[in-house]
N, C-alpha and C positions, 0 to 999 in steps of 0.2 A: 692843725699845725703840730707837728712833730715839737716835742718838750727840745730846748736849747738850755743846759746848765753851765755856769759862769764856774769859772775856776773854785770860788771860794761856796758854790753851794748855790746861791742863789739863781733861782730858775726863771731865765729871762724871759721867755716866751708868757711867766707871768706877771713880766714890773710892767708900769704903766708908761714909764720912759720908752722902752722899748717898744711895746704894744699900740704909742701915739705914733712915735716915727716909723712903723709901719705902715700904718694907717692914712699917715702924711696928717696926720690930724693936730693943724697946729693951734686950736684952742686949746685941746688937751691939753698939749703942752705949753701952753700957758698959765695954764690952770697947775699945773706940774708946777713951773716954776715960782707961782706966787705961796702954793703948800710949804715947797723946799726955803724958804726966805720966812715963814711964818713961823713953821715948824723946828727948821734946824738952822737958821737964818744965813742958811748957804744962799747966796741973791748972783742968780744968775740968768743972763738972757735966756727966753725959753729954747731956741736953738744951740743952745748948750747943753740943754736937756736932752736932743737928741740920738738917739741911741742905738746899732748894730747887733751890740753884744761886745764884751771882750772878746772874743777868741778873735775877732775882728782884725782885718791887718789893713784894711784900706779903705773899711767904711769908718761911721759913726760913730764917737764916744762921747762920753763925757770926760772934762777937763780928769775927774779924779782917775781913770782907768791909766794914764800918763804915770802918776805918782804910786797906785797901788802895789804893795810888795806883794802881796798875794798873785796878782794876775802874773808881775815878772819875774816869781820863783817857778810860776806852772809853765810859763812860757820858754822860759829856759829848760826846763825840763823836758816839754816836749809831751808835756802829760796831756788829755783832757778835759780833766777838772783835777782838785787836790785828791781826792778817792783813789784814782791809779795813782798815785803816788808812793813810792816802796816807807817813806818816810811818812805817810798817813796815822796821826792827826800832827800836827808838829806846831812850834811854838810860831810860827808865823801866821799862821789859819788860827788857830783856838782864842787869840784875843779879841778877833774880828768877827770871829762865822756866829751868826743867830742860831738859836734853838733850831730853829728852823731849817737852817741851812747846814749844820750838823745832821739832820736826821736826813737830808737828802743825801747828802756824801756818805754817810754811816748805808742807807738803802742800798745805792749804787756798789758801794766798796763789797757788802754782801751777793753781791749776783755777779763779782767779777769771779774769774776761773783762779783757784788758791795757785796756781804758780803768778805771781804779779812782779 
C-alpha cells in the first residue's frame, strides 16, 4: 500500500482508523472506539471511527476532520500535506502536529524541488 499522508503529518495508511475501514473490519473498530472513550474519553459509535483519509471529498471521516483547521487551511490551499506549503511550519500546524508528524513533513519538505 503506497504511504497516504494527512495534511498535518500524520500518515494514514498507518492509524488503525483507517487501516480497520479498509479492511471493513468492524471489531477493530470497535475495539477503536472503546480505546478512544478510555483513553481520551472521545465516545463515539464505532462507525464514527471510520475512516478514508482527509484528503477525502466523498468518502469517510471522522466527525473531527469537519471541524479541523489544519485539514481546511491545506484544503483551501490546494496543497498536499502542510510540507508543500510556501508558509511551512506556521502557527496553525505547530500546536497540533506530534513529534512525529513533524518529522514526516520536515522529510517530505526536504525531497521536494527548492523552487516550492
Amino acid at each position: 500500500m503506497k504511504k497516504m499522508i494527512a495534511y498535518c503529518g500524520l500518515v494514514c495508511t498507518d492509524c488503525e482508523a483507517y487501516l480497520s475501514t479498509q479492511r471493513g473490519d468492524l471489531d477493530a473498530l470497535v475495539r477503536l472506539a472503546a480505546r478512544a472513550r478510555e483513553e481520551f474519553g472521545v465516545d463515539l459509535p464505532p462507525h464514527e471511527h471510520m475512516c478514508d483519509g482527509c484528503h477525502t471529498t466523498s468518502g469517510r471521516q471522522i466527525p473531527y476532520c469537519g471541524t479541523c483547521a489544519i485539514r481546511a487551511c491545506g484544503v483551501e490551499r490546494g496543497v498536499a500535506n502542510c510540507a508543500h506549503c510556501t508558509d511551512y511550519p506556521c502557527e496553525t500546524l505547530l500546536p497540533h502536529a506530534s513529534p512525529a508528524q513533524k518529522a514526516t513533513l520536515d522529510a517530505i519538505r526536504e525531497d521536494l524541488p527548492p523552487s516550492r
